[in-house]
KERO-355672 format. One record per residue (C-alpha): residue number from 1; x, y, z. Coordinates in nm, 4 decimals, always signed. Example, Ala and Ser with C-alpha at 12.3 -4.5 7.8 and 13.67 -1.06 7.14 Angstrom:
REM residues 2
R|num|px|py|pz
R|1|+1.2300|-0.4500|+0.7800
R|2|+1.3670|-0.1060|+0.7140
END
This chain:
REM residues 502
R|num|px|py|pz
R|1|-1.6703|+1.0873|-0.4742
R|2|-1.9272|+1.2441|-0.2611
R|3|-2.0333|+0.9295|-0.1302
R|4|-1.6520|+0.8498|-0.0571
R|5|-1.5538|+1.1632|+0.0942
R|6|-1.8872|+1.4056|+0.3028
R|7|-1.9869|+1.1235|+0.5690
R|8|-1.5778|+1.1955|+0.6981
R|9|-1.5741|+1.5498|+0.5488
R|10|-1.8425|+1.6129|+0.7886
R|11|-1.6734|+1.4524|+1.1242
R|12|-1.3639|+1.6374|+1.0512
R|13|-1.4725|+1.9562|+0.9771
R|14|-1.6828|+1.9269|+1.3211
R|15|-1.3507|+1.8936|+1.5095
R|16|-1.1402|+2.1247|+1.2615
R|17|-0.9423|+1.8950|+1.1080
R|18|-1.0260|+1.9828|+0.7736
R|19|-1.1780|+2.2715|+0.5812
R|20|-1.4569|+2.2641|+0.3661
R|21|-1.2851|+2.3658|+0.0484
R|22|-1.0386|+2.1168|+0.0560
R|23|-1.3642|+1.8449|+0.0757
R|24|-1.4002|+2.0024|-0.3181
R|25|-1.0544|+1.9867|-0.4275
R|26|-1.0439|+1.5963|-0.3178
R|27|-1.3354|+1.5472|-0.5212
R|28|-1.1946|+1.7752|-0.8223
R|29|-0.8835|+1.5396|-0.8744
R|30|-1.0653|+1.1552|-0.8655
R|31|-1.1336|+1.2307|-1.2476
R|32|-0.9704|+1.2125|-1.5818
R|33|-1.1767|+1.4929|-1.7945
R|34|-1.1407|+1.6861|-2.0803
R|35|-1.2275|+1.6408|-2.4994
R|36|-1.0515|+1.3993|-2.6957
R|37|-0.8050|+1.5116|-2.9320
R|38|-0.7760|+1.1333|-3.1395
R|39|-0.9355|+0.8520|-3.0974
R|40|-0.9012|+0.4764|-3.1962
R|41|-1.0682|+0.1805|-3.2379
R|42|-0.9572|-0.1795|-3.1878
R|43|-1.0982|-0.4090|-3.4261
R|44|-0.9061|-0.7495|-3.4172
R|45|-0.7123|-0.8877|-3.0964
R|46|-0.4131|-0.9633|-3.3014
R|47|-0.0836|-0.8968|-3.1413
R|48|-0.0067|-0.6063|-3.3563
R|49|-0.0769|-0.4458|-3.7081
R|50|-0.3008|-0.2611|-3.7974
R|51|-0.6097|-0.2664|-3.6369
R|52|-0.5085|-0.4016|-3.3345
R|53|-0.4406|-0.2485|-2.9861
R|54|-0.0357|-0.2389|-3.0301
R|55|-0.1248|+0.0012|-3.3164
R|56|-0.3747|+0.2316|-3.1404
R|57|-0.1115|+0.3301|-2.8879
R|58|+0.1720|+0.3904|-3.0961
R|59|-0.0509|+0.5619|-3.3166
R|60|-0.1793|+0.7926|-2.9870
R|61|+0.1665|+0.8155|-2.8140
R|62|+0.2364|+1.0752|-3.1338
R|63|-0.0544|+1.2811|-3.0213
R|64|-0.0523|+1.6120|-2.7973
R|65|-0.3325|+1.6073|-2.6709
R|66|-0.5911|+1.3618|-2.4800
R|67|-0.6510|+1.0255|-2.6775
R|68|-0.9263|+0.7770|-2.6515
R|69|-0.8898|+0.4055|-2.7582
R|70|-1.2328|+0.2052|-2.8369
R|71|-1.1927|-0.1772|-2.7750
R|72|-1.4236|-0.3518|-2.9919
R|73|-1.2418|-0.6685|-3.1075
R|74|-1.3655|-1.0206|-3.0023
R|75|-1.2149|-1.2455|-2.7655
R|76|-0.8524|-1.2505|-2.5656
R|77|-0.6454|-1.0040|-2.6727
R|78|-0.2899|-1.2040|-2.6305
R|79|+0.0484|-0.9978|-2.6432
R|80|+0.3813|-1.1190|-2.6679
R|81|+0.5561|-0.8195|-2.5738
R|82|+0.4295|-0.5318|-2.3109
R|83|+0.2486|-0.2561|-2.4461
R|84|+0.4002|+0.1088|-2.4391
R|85|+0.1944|+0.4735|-2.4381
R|86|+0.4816|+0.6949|-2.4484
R|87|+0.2628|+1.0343|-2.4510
R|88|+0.2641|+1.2603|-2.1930
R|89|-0.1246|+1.3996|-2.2746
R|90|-0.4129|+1.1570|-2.1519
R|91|-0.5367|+0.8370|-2.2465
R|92|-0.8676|+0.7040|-2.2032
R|93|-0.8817|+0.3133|-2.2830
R|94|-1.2034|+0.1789|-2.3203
R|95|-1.2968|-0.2047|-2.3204
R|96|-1.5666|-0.4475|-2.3398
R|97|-1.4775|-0.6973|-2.1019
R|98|-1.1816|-0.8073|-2.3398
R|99|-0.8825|-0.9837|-2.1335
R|100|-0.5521|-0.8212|-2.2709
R|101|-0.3599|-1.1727|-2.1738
R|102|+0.0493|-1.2644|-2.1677
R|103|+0.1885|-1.5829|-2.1617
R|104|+0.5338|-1.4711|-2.0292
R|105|+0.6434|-1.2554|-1.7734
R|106|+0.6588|-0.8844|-1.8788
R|107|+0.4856|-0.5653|-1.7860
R|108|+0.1217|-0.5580|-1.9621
R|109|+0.0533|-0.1929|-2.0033
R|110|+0.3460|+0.0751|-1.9354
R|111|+0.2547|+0.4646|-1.9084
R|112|+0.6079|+0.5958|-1.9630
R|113|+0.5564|+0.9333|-1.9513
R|114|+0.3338|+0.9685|-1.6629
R|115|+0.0268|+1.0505|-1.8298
R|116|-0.3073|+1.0232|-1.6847
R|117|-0.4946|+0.7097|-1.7299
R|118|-0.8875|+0.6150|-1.7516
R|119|-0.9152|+0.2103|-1.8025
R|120|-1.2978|+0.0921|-1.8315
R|121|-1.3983|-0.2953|-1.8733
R|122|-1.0748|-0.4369|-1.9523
R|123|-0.9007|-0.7093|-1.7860
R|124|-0.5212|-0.7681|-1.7416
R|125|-0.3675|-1.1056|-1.7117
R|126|-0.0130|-1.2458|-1.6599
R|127|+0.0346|-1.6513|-1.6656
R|128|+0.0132|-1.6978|-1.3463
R|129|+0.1582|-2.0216|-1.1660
R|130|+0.4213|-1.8294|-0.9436
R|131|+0.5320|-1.8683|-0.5541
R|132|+0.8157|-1.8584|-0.3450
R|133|+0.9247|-2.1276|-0.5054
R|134|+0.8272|-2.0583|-0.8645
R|135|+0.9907|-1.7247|-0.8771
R|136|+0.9370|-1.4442|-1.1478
R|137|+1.2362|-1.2481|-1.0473
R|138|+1.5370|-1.4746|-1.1101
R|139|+1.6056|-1.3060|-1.4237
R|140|+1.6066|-0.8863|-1.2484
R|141|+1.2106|-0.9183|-1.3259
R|142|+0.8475|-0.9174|-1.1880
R|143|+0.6058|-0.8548|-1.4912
R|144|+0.3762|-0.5793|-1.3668
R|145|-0.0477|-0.5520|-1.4582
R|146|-0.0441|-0.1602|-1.5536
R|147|+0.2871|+0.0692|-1.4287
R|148|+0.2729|+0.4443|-1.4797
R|149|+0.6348|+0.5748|-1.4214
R|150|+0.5967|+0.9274|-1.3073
R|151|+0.8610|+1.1752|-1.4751
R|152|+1.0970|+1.3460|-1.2577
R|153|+0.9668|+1.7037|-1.3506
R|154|+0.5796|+1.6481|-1.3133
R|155|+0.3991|+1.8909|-1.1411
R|156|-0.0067|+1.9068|-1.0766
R|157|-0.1826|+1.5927|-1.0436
R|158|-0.1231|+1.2683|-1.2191
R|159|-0.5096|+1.0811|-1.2232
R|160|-0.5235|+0.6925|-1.2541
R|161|-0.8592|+0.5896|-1.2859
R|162|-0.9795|+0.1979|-1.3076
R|163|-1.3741|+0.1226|-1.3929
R|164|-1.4469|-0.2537|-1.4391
R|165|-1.0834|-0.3315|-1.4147
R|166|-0.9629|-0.6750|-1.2978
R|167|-0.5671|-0.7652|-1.2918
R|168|-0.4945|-1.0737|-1.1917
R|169|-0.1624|-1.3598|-1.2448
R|170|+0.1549|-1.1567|-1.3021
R|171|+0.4400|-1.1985|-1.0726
R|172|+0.5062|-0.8620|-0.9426
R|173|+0.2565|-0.5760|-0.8709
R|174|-0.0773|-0.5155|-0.9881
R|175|-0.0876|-0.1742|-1.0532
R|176|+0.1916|+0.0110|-0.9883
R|177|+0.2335|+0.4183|-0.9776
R|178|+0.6283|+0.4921|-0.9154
R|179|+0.7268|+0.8816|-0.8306
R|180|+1.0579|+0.7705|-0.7085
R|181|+1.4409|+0.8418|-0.7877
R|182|+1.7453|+0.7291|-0.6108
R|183|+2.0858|+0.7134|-0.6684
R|184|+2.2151|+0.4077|-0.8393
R|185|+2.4915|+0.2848|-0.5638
R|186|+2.2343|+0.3072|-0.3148
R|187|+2.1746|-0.0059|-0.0859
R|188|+1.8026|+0.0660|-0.1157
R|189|+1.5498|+0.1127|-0.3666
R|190|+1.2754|+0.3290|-0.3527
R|191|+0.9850|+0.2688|-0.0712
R|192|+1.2469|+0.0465|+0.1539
R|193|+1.3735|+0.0725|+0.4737
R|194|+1.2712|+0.3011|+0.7172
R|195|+1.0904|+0.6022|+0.6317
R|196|+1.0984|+0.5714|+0.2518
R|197|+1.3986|+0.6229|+0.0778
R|198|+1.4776|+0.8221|-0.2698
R|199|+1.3350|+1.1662|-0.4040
R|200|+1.0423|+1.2385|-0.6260
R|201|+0.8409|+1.5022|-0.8744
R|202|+0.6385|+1.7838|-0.7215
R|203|+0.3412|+1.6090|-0.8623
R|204|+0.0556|+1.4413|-0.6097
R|205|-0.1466|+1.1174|-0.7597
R|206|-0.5119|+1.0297|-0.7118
R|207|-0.6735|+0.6928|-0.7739
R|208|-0.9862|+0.6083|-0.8148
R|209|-1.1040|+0.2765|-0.8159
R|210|-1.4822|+0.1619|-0.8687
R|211|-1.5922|-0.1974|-0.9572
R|212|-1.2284|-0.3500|-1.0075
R|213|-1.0289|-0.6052|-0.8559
R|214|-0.6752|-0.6976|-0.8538
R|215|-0.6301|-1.0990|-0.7601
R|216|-0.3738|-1.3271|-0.7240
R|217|-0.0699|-1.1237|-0.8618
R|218|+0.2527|-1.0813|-0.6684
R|219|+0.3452|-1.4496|-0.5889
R|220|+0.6397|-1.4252|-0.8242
R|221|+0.8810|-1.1987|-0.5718
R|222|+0.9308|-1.0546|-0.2353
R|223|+0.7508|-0.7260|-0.1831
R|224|+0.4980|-0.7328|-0.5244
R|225|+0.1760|-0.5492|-0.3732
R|226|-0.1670|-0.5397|-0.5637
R|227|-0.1772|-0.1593|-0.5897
R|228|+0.1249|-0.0009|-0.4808
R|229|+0.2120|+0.3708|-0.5061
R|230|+0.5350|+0.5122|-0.4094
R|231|+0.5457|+0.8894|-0.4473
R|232|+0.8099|+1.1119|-0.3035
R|233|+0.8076|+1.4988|-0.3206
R|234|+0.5688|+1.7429|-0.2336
R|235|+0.2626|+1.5650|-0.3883
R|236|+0.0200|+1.3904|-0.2191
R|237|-0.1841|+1.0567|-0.2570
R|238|-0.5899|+1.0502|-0.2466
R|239|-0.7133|+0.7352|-0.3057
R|240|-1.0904|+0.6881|-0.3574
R|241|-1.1931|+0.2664|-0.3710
R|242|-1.5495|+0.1758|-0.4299
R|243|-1.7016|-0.1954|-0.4491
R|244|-1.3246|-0.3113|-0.5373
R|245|-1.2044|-0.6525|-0.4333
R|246|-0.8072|-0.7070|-0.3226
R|247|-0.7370|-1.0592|-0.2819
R|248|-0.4735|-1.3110|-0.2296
R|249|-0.2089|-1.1121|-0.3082
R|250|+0.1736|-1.1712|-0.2465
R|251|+0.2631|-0.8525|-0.0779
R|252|-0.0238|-0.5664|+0.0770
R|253|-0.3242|-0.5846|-0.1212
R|254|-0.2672|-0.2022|-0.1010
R|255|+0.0340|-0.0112|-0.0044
R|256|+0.0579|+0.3468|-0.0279
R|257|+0.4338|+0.4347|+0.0534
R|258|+0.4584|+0.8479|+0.0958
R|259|+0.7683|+1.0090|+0.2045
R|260|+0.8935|+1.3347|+0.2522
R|261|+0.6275|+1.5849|+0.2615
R|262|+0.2845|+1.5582|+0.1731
R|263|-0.0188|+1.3643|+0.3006
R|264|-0.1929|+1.0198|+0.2099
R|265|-0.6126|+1.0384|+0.1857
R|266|-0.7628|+0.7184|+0.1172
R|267|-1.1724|+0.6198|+0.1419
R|268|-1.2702|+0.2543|+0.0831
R|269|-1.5789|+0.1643|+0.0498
R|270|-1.7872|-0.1651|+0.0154
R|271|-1.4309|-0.3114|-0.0478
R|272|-1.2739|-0.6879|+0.0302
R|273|-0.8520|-0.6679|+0.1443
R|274|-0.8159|-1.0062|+0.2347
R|275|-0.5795|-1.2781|+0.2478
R|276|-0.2782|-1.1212|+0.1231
R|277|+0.1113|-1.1318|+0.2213
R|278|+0.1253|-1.4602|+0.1393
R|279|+0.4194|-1.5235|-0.0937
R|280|+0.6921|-1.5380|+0.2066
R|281|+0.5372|-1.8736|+0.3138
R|282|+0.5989|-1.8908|+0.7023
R|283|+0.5946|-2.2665|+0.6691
R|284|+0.8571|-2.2984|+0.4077
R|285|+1.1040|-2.0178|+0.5922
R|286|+1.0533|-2.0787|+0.9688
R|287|+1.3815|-2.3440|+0.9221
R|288|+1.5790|-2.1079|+0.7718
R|289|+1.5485|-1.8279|+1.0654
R|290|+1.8212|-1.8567|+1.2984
R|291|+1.7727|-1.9890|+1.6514
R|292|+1.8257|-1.6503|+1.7925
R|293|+1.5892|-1.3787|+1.6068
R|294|+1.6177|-1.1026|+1.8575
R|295|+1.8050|-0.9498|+2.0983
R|296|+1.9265|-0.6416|+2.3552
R|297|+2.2943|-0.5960|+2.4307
R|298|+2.5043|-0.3424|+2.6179
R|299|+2.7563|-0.1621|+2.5020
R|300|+3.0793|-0.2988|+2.3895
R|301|+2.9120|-0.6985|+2.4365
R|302|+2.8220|-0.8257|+2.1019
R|303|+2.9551|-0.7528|+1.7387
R|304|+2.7556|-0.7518|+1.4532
R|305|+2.9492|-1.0902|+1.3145
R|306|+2.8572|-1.2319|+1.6658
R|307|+2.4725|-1.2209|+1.5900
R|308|+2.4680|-1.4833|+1.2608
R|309|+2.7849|-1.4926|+1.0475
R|310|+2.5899|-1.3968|+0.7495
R|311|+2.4234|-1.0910|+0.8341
R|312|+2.5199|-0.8177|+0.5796
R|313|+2.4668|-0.4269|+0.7082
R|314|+2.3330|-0.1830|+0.4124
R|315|+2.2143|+0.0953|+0.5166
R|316|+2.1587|+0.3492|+0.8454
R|317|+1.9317|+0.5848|+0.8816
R|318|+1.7853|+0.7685|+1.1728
R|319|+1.9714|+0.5729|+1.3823
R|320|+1.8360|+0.2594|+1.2541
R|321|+2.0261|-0.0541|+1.0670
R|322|+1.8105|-0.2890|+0.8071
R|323|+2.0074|-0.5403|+0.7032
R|324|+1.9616|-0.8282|+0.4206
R|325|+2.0895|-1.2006|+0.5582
R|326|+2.1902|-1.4748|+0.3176
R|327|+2.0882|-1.8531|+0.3880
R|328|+1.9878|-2.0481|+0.1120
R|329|+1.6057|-2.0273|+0.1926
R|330|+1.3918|-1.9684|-0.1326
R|331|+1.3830|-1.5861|-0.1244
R|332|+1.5998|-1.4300|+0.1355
R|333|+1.4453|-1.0997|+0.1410
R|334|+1.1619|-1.2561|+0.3141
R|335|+1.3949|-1.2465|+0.6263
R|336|+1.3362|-0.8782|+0.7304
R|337|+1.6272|-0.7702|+0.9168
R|338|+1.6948|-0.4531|+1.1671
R|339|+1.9738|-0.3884|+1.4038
R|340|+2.0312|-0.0738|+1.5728
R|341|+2.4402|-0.0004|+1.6601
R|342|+2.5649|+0.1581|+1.9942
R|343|+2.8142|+0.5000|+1.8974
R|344|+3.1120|+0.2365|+1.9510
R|345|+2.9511|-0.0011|+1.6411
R|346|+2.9124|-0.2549|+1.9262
R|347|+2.5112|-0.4126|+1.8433
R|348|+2.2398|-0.2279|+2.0910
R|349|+1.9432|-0.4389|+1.9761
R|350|+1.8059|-0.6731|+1.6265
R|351|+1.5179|-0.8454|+1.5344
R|352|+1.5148|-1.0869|+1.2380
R|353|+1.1590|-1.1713|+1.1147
R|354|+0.9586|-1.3610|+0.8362
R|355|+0.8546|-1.0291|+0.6459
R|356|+0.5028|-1.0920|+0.6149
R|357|+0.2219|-0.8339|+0.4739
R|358|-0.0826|-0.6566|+0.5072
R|359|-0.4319|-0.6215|+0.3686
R|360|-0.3635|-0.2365|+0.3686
R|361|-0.0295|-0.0640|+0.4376
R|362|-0.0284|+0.3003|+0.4352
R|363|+0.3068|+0.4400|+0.5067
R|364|+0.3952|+0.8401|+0.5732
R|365|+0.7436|+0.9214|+0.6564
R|366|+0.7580|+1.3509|+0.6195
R|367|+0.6037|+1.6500|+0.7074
R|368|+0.1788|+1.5346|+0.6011
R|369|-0.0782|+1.3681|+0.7671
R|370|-0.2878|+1.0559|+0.6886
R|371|-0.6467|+1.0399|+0.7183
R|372|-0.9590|+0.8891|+0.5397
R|373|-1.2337|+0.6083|+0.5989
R|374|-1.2653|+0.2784|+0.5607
R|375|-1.6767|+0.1989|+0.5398
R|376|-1.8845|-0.1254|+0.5536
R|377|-1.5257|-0.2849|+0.4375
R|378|-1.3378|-0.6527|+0.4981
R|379|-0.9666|-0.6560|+0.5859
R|380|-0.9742|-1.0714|+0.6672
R|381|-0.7741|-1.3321|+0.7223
R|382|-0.3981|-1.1526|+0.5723
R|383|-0.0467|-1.2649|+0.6738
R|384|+0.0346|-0.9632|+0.8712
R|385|-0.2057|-0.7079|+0.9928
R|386|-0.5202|-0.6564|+0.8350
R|387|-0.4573|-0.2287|+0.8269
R|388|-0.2008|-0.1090|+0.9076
R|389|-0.0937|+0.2882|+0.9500
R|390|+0.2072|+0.3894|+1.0063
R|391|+0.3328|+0.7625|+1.0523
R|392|+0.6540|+0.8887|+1.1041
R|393|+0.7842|+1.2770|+1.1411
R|394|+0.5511|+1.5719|+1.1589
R|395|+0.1684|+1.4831|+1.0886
R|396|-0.1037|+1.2795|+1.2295
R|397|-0.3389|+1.0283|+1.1753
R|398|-0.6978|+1.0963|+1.1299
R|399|-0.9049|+0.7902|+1.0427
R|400|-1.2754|+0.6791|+1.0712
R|401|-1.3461|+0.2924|+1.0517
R|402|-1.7294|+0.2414|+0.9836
R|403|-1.9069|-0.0997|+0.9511
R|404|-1.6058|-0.3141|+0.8627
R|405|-1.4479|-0.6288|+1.0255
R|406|-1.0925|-0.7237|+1.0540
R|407|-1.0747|-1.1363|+1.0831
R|408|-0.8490|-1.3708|+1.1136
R|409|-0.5560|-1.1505|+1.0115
R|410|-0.2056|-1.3106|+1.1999
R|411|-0.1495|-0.9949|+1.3948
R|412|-0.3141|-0.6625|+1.4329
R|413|-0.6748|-0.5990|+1.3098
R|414|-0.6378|-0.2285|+1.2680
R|415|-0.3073|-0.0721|+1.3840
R|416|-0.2818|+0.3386|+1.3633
R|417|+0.1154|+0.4687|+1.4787
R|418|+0.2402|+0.7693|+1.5147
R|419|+0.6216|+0.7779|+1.6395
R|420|+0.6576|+1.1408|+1.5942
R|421|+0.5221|+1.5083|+1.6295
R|422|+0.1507|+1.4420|+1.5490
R|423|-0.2075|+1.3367|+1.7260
R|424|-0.4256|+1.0232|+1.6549
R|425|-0.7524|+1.0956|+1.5624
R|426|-1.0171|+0.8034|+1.5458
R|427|-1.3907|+0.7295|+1.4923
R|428|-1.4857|+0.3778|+1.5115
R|429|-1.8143|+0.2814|+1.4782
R|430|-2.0315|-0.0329|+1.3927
R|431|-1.7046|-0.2634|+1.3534
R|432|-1.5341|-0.5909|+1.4373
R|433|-1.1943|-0.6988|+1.5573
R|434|-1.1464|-1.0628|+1.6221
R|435|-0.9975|-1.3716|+1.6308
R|436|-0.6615|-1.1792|+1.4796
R|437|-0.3163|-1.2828|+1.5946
R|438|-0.2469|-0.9428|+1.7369
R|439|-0.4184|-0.6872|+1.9079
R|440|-0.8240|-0.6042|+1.7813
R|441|-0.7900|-0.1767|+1.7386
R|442|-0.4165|-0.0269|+1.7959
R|443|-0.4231|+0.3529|+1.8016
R|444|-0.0763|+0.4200|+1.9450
R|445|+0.1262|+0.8243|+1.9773
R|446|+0.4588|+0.7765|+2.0531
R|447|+0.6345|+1.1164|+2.1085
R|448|+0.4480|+1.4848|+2.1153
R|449|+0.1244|+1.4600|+2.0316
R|450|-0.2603|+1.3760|+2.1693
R|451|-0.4746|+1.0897|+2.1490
R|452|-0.8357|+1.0836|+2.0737
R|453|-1.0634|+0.7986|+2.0360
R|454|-1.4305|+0.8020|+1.9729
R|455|-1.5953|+0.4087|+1.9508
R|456|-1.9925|+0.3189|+1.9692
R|457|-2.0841|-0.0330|+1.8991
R|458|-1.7524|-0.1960|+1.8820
R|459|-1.7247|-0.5652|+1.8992
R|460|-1.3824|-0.7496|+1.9923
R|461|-1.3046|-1.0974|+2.1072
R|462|-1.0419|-1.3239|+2.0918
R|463|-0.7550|-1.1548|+1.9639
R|464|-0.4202|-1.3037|+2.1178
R|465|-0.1051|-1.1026|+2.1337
R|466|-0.0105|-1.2835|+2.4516
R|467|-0.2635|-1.0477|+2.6414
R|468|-0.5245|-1.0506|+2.4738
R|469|-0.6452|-0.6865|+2.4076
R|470|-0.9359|-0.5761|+2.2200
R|471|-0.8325|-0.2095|+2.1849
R|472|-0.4983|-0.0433|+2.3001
R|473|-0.4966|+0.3339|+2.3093
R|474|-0.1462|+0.4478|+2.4337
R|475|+0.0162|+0.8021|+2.4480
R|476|+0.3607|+0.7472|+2.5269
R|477|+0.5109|+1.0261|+2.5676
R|478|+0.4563|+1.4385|+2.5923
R|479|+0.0677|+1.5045|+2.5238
R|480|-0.2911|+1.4244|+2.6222
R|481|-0.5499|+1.1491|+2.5160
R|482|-0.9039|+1.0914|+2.5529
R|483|-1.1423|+0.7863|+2.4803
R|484|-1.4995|+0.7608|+2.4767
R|485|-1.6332|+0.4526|+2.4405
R|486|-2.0198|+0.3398|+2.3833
R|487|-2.2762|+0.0737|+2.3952
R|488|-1.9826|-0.1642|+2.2646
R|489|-1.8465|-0.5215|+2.3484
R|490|-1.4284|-0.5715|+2.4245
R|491|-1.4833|-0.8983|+2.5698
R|492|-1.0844|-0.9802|+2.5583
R|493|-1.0179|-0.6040|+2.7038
R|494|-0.8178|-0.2621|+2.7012
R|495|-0.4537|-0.2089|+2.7202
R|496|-0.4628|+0.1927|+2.8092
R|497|-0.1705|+0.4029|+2.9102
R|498|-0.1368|+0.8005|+2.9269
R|499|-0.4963|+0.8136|+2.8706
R|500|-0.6485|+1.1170|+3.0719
R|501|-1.0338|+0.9890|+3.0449
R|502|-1.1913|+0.6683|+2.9575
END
């Protein structure tokens, strides 16, 4: 934690950012402590009975207090049905290396009663084999790695923490942490459309992640991340990831989905986010996008049936339309559709897209900021952008990049966005943006709010998003910004506006 969290700590306590005790408290929730109440040991890799790991977690789930589960049994441990710890207290599992391995889709390990979780040397694995057009979901299901379902009432801090861990082959998402309710008739579920929709617990959620990796899972549905937290409420997410490894992934190797108030905190370090967003295959659903995907209208011009006769509204919010489209194509929802209605209902503007991901997607939609660090990292060669920040209401974005290279992603390397009430804060030092499909460094304030960029030994080159910027740094609207930039090389150039110095 203290390598994670002082080498930032230190830079934003310099320009009051931060305060020193709250450098403590971050470090105070990345563990799962306390004495064991129970414990259990594994000693065959049988399905269930006694002795085996089915057993150990019933047996737990009927204790108060923290449990601890011992792994010793030889070999695969292959289940035919997921496994359920229903207990609210703690539960430490810890393995040997075992694989805990389905052969269907289902959920591996469910934490029902949003319990805190400590996994060490285990591995997770679904069967694997899925893709756009292998789908998981046909039957209402992606089988997740490990999902801990946050109850509506939790308060503190719920405490995932994964040592050793690899998950890898199931159709949805890794490792999931949900702290999201909606209503049933809504259009939306949680953590879609724009800013986040649904409610959640009072509780904030900290992962830590050291020595794991979560591979290859997602491919068997739109929108099946490798970890993926959605957390409404007042809570907050810190995220500490050491010497982990997210790759080829269906969705964002990482996507941290906030909304309402609180603040996201995440520190990566020595960690690989690449080639992910993958399962909406662009070359199997370019022929199914229609030959107009965008467009501006006046008022009282175009109707939405006049844009593509199958274009079904669901929702609006802020003033914004997202809309599903039916075709045919393998998995609709990986046309990502947005329209935005004049006061008449006349269409004012809509884009329709091939909903690609990210390597990391953070995503803050209240009143909270997001900040962290992202040292001596790789965010290569993913569908979308490599990291990607977006913020939206009240808050800012505070973010130092350190030693890490963005390659070969198909748009942005690193993209920071504020649209709201809030500054952009960055440090970039001893990093690389090229050859991505987008721009090299975004770090974009669109409404109230101050830029300020600080960059020393910053390499860019051939990034193409028609022309070809190494680093934008834009402050749209109502505020100041600031660059300072150092012994560094932009070789394909700057794309500055409502900068005051350079």
């Amino acid at each position: 934690c203290i390598y994670n969290i002082v080498y930032i700590g230190e830079f934003w306590m310099k320009h009051g950012i931060i305060k020193a005790s709250i450098i403590g408290a971050l470090c105070s929730m990345l563990s799962v402590g306390g004495a064991f109440a129970a414990s259990f040991t594994v000693v065959n890799s049988n399905d269930s009975g006694a002795g085996s790991l089915r057993e150990a977690l019933q047996q737990a789930s009927g204790i108060e207090e923290a449990n601890a589960i011992y792994i010793q049994s030889n070999g695969h441990i292959n289940i035919k049905s997921p496994l359920i710890y229903s207990a609210q207290s703690p539960l430490f599992l810890f393995g040997q290396n075992q694989t805990i391995k389905a052969n269907e889709d289902f959920t591996l390990l469910t934490i029902s009663e949003g319990a805190d979780l400590s996994v060490e040397h285990l591995k997770f694995q679904g069967p694997g084999g899925f893709d756009i057009n292998n789908r998981a979901d046909l039957d209402g299901n992606k089988g997740k790695g490990i999902f801990i379902d946050v109850r509506d009432t939790q308060t503190g801090v719920l405490k995932l923490v994964l040592h050793g861990v690899r998950v890898s082959d199931v159709g949805g998402h890794g490792v999931h942490v949900f702290d999201c309710t909606i209503a049933k008739d809504a259009p939306l579920k949680c953590g879609e459309g724009y800013g986040g929709a649904g409610v959640g617990s009072d509780a904030s959620i900290s992962i830590s992640m050291n020595g794991s990796s979560i591979i290859n899972v997602g491919m068997g549905g739109y929108d099946a991340d490798g970890l993926r937290v959605d957390e409404r409420g007042l809570g907050d997410i810190n995220a500490s990831i050491v010497n982990s490894q997210f790759l080829n992934n269906g969705a964002d190797g990482v996507e941290f989905d906030e909304g309402q108030e609180g603040s996201v905190i995440m520190h990566a370090v020595a960690s690989k986010f690449n080639n992910n967003g993958i399962y909406c295959d662009v070359s199997i659903m370019k022929p199914f996008m229609p030959s107009e995907d965008e467009g501006e209208f006046e008022d009282n011009q175009v109707k939405p049936a006049d844009i593509i006769s199958n274009l079904v509204i669901d929702i609006t919010e802020e003033g914004k339309y997202n809309g599903a489209i039916k075709t045919g194509s393998p998995d609709d929802g990986c046309l990502e559709t947005e329209v935005k209605f004049h006061d008449s209902g006349f269409v004012e503007e809509f884009e329709i897209a091939i909903d690609t991901d990210d390597g990391v997607d953070i995503d803050e939609a209240g009143e909270g900021d997001i900040s962290g660090q992202i040292y001596d990292s790789e965010v290569n060669a993913n569908a979308d952008e490599g990291f990607d920040i977006d913020e939206l209401n009240a808050g800012g974005i505070f973010m130092t990049i350190n030693n890490t290279i963005a390659r070969d992603n198909s748009d942005d390397g690193f993209k920071h966005s504020e649209e709201d009430e809030g500054s952009v804060v960055g440090q970039v030092e001893n990093s690389i943006a090229k050859d991505n499909g987008g721009k090299g460094f975004v770090f974009e304030e669109e409404n109230e709010g101050n830029v300020f960029i600080m960059a020393s030994d910053v390499t860019t080159s051939n990034n193409d998003d028609s022309d070809d910027t190494g680093m934008e740094l834009v402050q749209d609207d109502e505020g100041s910004g600031a660059a300072y930039i150092s012994d560094s090389s932009v070789e394909d150039g700057f794309d500055i506006s409502g900068l005051d110095r350079l």
